[in-house]
N, C-alpha and C positions, 0 to 999 in steps of 0.2 A: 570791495564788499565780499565778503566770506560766502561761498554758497553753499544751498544744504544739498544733501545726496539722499534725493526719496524712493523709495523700495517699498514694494507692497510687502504685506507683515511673513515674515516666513522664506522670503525672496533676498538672491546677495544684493548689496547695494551698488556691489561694481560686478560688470559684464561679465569680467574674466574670470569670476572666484566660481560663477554657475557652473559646474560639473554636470558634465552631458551624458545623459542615464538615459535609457529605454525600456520598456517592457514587451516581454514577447510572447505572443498566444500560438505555440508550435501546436498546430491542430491537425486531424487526420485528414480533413478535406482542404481546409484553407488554412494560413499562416498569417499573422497580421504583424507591424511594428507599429507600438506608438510610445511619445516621448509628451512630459508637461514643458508646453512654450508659455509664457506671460502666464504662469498663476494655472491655465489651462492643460488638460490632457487629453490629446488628441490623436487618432491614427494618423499614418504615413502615406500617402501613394508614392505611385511610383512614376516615372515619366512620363506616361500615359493618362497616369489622374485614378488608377486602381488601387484601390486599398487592399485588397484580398488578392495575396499568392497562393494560388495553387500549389497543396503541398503535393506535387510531383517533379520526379528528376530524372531527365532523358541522359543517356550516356551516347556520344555519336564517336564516331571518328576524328569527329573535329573537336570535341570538348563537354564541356555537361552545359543543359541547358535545363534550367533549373522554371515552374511556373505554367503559367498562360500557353505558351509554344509547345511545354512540354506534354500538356495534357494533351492537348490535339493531337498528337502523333500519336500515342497510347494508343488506341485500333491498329495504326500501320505499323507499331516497332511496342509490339508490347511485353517482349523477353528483356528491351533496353530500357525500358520507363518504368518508372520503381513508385508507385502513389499508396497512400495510406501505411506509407513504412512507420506511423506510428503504432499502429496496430503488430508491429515484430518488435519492434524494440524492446531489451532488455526479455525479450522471451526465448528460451529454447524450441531447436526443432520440435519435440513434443507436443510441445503447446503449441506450437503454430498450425500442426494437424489439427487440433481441435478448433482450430477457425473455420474448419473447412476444406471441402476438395475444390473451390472456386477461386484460388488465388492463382492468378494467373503468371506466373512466372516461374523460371530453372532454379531451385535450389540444388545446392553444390551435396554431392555423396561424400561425406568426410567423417572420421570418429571424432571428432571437437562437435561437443554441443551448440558454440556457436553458429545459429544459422546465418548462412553465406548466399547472395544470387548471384547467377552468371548472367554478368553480362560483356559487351563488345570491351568494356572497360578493368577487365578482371571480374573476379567475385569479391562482394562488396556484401559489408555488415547493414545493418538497418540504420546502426549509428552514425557508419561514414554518409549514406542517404540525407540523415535529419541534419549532420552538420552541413550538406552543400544548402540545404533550404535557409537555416541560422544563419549562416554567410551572406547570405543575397540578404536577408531581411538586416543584418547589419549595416552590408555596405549602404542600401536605402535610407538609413538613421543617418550615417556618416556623411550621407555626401547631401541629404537634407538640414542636416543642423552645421554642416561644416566643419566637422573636425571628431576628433576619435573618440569613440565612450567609454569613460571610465568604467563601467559595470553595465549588468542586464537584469533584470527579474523575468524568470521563465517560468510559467503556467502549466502546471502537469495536473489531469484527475487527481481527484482526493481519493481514490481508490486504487493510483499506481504503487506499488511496493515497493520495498528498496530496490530489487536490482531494475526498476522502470526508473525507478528515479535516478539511479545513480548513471543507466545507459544515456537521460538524456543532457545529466552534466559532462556525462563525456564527449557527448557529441558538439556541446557548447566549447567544451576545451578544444576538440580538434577545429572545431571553427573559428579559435582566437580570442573569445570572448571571455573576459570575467561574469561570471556570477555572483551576484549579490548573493540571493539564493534562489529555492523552488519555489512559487505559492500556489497553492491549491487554486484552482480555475473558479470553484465554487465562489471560495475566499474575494479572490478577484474579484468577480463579477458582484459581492456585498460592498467591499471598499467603492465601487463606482457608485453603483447605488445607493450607498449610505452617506455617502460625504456628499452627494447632491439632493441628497434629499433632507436629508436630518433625522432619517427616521428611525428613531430608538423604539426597539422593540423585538417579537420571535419573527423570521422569516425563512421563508423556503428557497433555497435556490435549485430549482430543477434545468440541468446540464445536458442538455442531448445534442453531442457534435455528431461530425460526421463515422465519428466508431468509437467514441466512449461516453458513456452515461454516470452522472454523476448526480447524487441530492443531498444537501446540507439543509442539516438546522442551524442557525445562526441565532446568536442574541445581538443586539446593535444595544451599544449603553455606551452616550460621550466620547465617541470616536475608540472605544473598544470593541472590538468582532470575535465574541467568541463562540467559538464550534461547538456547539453543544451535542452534536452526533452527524455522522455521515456515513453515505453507503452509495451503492451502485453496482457496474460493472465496466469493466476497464475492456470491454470486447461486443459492446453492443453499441449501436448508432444510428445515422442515418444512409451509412453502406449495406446496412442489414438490411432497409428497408428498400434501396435499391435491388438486394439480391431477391426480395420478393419476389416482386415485379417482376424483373429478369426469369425468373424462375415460372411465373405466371405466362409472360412470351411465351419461354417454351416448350410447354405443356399445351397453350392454343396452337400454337404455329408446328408443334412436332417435332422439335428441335432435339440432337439428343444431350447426355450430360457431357459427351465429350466431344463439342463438336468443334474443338480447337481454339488457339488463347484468341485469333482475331476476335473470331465471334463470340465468345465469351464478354472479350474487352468493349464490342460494338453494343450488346445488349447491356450492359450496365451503364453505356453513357446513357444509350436510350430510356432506361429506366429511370436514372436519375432526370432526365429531362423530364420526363411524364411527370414525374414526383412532383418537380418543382410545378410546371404547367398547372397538372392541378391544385396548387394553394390558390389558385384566383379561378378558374372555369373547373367547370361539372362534369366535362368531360374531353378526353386526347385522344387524335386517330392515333393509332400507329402503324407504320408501313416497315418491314422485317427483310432484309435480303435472308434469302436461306442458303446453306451449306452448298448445294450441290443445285446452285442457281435457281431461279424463279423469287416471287415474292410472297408475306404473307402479310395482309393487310386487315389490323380489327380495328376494337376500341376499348379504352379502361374509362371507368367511368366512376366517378368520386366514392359512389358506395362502395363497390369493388377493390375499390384500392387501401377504405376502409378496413374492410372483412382482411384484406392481406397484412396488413400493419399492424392491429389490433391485439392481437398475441404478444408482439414487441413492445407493445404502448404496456400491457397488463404486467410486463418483468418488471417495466420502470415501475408502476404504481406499486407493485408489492415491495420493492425497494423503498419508496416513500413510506408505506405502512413501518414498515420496520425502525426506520430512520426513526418517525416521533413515539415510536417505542422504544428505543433509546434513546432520545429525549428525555421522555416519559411526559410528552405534553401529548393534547389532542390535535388534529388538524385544527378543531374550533381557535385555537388558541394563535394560530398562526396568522400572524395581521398583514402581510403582502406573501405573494408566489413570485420569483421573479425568475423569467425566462431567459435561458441562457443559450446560446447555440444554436445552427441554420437550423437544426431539424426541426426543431421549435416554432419554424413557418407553418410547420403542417396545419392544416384547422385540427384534424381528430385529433392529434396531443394536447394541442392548447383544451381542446373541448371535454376531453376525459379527464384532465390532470385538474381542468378547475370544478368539474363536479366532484373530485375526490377531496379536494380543499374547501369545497363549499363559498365560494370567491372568484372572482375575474381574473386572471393572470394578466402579471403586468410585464410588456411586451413595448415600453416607450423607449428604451433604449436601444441601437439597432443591437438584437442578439449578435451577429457575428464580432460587433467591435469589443461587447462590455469586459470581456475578457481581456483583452490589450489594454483598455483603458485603466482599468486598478491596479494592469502586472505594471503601467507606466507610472500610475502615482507611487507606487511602493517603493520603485527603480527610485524614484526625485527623493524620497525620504531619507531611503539607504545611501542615496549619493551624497548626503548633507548639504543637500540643497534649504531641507525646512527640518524644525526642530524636529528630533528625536521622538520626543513624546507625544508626538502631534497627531501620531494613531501609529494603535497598538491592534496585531493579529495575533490571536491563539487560534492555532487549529489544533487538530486531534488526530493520535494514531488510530486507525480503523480496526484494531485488530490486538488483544492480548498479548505481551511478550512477559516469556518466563525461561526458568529452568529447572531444567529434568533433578527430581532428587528419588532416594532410594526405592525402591518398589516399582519403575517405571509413573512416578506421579509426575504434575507439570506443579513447581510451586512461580504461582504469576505474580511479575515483579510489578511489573506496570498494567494496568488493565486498561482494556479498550476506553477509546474515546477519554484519555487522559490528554490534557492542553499541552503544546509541545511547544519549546523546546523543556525537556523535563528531564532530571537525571534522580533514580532512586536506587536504593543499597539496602543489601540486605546480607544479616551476616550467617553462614554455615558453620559444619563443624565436623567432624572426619567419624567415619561409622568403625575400622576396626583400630585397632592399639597397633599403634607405630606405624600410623599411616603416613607415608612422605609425600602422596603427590594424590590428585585431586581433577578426574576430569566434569570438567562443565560441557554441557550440551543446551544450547540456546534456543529453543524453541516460541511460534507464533500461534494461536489459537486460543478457543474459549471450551475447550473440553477438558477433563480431570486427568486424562490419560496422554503420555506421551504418544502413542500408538496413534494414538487420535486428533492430533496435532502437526504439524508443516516443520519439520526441521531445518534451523536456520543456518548453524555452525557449530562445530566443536573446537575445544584447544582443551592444554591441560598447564594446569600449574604445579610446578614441579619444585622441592627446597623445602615444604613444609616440617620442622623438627618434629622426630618420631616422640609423641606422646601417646598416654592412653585413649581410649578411643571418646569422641565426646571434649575434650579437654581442646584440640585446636580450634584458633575462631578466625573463619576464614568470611571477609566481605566481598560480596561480589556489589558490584557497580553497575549498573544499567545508564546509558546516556543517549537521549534520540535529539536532535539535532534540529533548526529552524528547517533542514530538507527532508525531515524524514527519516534519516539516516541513523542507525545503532551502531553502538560502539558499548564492548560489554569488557572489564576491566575485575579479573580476582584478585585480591591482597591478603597473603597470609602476616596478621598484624604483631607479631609477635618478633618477629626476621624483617619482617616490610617485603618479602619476595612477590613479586607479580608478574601474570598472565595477563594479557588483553588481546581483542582480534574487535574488529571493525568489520560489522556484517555486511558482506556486499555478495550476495546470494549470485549463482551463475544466471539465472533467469525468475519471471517470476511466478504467482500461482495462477492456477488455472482458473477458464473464466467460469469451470463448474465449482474450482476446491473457493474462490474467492464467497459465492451467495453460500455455496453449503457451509462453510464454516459457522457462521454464527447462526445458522438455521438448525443445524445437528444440534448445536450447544443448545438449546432449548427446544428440542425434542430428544435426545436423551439425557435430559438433567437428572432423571431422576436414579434412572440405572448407574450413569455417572458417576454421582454422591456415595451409590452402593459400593461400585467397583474401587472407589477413591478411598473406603472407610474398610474394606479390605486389606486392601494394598498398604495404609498405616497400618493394623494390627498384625499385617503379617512383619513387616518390618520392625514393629516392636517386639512381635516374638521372638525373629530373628536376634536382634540383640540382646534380649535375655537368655537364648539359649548358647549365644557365645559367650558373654560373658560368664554364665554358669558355670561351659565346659573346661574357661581356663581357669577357675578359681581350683574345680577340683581338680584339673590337672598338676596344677601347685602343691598345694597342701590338702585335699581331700583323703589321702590315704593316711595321713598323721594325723589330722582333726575328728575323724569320721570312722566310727564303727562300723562292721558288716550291717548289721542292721539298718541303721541309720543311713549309711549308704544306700542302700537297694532303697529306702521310702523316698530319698532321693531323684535317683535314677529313674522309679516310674513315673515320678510326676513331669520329668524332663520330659519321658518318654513319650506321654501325656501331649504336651507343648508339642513336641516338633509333632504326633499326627495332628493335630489342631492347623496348623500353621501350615500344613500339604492340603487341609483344606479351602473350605469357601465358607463359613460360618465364622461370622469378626466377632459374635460374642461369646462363640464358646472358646476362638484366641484367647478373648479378654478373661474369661473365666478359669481357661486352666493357667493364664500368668499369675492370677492372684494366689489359684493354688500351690505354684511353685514358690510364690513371695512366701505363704502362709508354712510351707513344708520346710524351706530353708530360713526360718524366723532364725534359731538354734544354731545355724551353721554359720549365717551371718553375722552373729554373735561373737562365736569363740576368734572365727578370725580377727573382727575388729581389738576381741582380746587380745589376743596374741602381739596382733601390730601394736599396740599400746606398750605391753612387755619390753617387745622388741628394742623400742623407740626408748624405754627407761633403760634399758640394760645400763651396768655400767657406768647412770650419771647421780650425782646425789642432787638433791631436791632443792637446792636454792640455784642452779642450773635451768630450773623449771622457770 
């Protein structure tokens, strides 16, 4: 008798065709893996029975010790343990000042932007750090499912930029791993939630790890998620809320700001511990060893710790506000909040965040996991474990990309919160006569003004055939990628010659240029629009008075009488002061009188060319 071979719908029917995928939530405080067994998607522990690796990596003499072991030492060898290296990656030294004078560790004196730490192991990037973490949470998938993963899906904020995104594919590369691709954390955390619940409709996901904040709008429609707008800050979390605290010690205890990395390292476990103590009791003693021995012993007590956090909670909520203003829905309209991330234990976030939604936050899935669980369903899809179409993610880029054209204007190819992966084109055309080559400048932003805008890349395209000006038509390509990633592509269509460059910025923007961006663009829109309607009329004048100056450099002195000449000449004269000013109508006004001046001059030329063009031929030639 023949037997059947039964498989739940979407599952292989034999053992071996199952492709072993994982999802991975590489987080500032903690690190999770998890993979879909039988139908199911689940975190990993580890031989202990912990689901949550501390994302910290100790370097010793004997080797790295990556976790759990590694944190504990952080007070005793705090120059060798590297924790919250998500908060460096893909940033330059620059920006990492801007975190603060409390990072507790030796950065390397070098002229390379790449920031470097010293430790007993060499000096080491942020990247090589996130890859020993990636590593351990692999080998846990591998040697729990038994054999090697074809791919990973990796969890990055919907607020990382390319070069965040691209440091943390690199760090997956040096760890061994294929990448499926990136998915937004936010995204994540809807795919778990939405496939367990069924719930079609608008949702919030409010993101606060341990140092990056995130908020998504989402639509849920038939196992589609799409982004309908997102925002946050790739530099705020629940270490901030630590350094409160910490900061709160030692202003009671009299501690000073540099009272060395132990004590520094000592007071932020503390505080973190306080943190958590108080999600369940009203109030933590705390007892302080001080610098130059003795003790200092108080108390923080729930309101207080309140009053300290509250400033941090108010960034996230005005980031929410913003968010369903790019929407352009109300909170009312949003039918669940869903809580994503440890920090999210706190009560005063949960409690602020659902008076500003007007709604309970839902908080039944444990926050640390919900992130691994959707990067692990999306791993099972991408590994062709279950049908393709069986759920579909659009996210969105957070941020306008364009290119610089004449006058220093930004013209935007893609505009924010467009569903990605997306590729749009658009075609240019060359400003003077017998222009051969064509530089492009790739810019990110929502202001009118290049000046006003985050520079992404330049290249030039070069081969363009010398014609008159206006006359070549050059496409430029924009392409952003399932990761986030740009790749911009010019083709002069005429030859087929092309330019292309693949944005991968040295680091990314800061955590002031990331809220000020789209904050400036709507508070200076208005001046904006002014400075932008300038900027074309000066440009149009420009080109009228060049092309003016070579017609009569040609033939003006054969077509054009003295007279005639000089009524000429003022009205030019006219144009360019016009065009040295700041008034776009009286540009526009003296162009029309230079159109209206040289009506006659215009004339005989095209006569002439007509003459010309007959010379010599007889008329059934025509």
């Amino acid at each position: 008798m023949a037997l059947l071979q039964i498989a739940e719908p979407g599952q292989s029917a034999a053992p071996h065709e199952h492709r072993l995928a994982a999802g991975i939530d590489l987080g500032t405080t903690n690190s999770l893996v998890a993979t879909v067994r039988s139908g199911r998607a689940e975190t990993l522990p580890d031989e202990q029975g912990n689901h949550l690796l501390p994302s910290v990596v100790r370097y010793t003499d004997e080797g790295v010790v990556v976790g759990e072991a590694a944190r504990r030492a952080a007070t005793s060898d705090p120059l060798n343990t590297i924790a919250s290296a998500k908060r460096l990656i893909g940033r330059g030294v620059g920006d990492i000042k801007s975190l603060g004078d409390g990072l507790p560790y030796e950065f390397v004196e070098q002229e390379s932007a790449v920031p470097r730490i010293r430790t007993r192991a060499g000096d080491l990037s942020p990247v090589e750090v996130s890859a020993e973490i990636l590593r351990v949470l692999a080998s846990r998938a591998e040697a729990t499912l038994g054999g090697e993963l074809s791919g990973v899906v990796i969890t990055v904020p919907a607020y990382f930029d390319d070069a965040q995104r691209q440091a943390t594919k690199d760090a997956a590369r040096l760890a061994g791993l294929r990448v499926f691709r990136l998915l937004n954390e936010p995204t994540a955390a809807a795919v778990a939630y939405g496939l367990d619940r069924e719930a079609d409709g608008i949702h919030a996901i409010y993101d606060l790890g341990g140092g990056t904040f995130d908020i998504s709008i989402l639509r849920l429609h038939k196992g589609v998620f799409e982004v309908m707008a997102t925002g946050g800050d790739s530099a705020l979390g629940g270490d901030d809320f630590d350094r409160m605290v910490a900061q709160w010690i030692m202003d009671q205890a009299g501690i000073a700001d540099d009272a060395g990395h132990v004590t520094l390292r000592t007071l932020m476990q503390q505080a973190r511990e306080a943190k958590e103590a108080l999600t369940e009791a009203g109030s933590v003693a705390l007892t302080v060893e001080l610098p130059g021995g003795g003790q200092w012993r108080g108390e923080l007590d729930r309101d207080t710790f309140d009053e300290l956090v509250d400033p941090l909670i108010r960034k996230t909520i005005g980031a929410c506000r913003r968010a369903l203003r790019d929407a352009g829905i109300t909170a009312g309209e949003v039918r669940e909040v869903v809580m994503v991330g440890g920090s999210t234990r706190v009560p005063r976030v949960r409690e602020r965040v659902g008076e500003f939604f007007g709604r309970p936050v839902l908080a039944d899935i444990d926050p640390d996991r919900v992130v691994a669980v959707g990067a692990a369903i999306q791993a099972d899809v991408l590994a062709g474990n279950k049908p393709e179409d069986e759920l579909l993610l659009l996210d969105v880029i957070p941020l306008s990309l364009g290119l610089e054209t004449m006058g220093g204007l930004v013209e935007k190819i893609i505009p924010r919160n467009t569903t990605i992966p997306v590729a749009r084109a658009q075609e240019f055309t060359t400003f003077k006569d017998g222009q051969t080559a064509m530089a492009v400048h790739v810019v990110q932003g929502e202001r009118e003004l290049v000046a006003d805008c985050r520079s992404l890349a330049r290249f030039e395209l070069r081969g363009i055939p010398p014609m008159v000006a206006g006359a070549a038509r050059i496409r430029v390509t924009f392409r952003v990628d399932a990761d986030g990633l740009l790749n911009v592509e010019a083709e002069e269509l005429s030859r087929g010659v092309k330019a292309e460059v693949t944005v991968k910025p040295s680091y990314g923007l800061t955590d002031d240029e990331i809220a000020g961006m789209l904050r400036a663009s709507f508070e200076h829109a208005e001046e904006d629009m002014a400075a932008r309607q300038l900027a074309e009329s000066r440009v149009e004048g420009e080109r009228v008075i060049e092309a003016l100056r070579a017609a009569l450099a040609a033939d003006g002195d054969e077509l054009l009488n003295a007279g005639e000449r000089d009524r000429i000449d003022a009205a030019l004269e006219k144009l360019v002061a016009a065009v040295a000013g700041d008034d776009p109508r009286a540009i526009e006004r003296e162009m029309k009188q230079v159109e209206k001046t040289c009506e006659f001059y215009v004339e005989r030329r095209m006569n002439t060319s007509i003459r010309q063009a007959m010379a010599g031929k007889r008329l059934d030639e025509f």
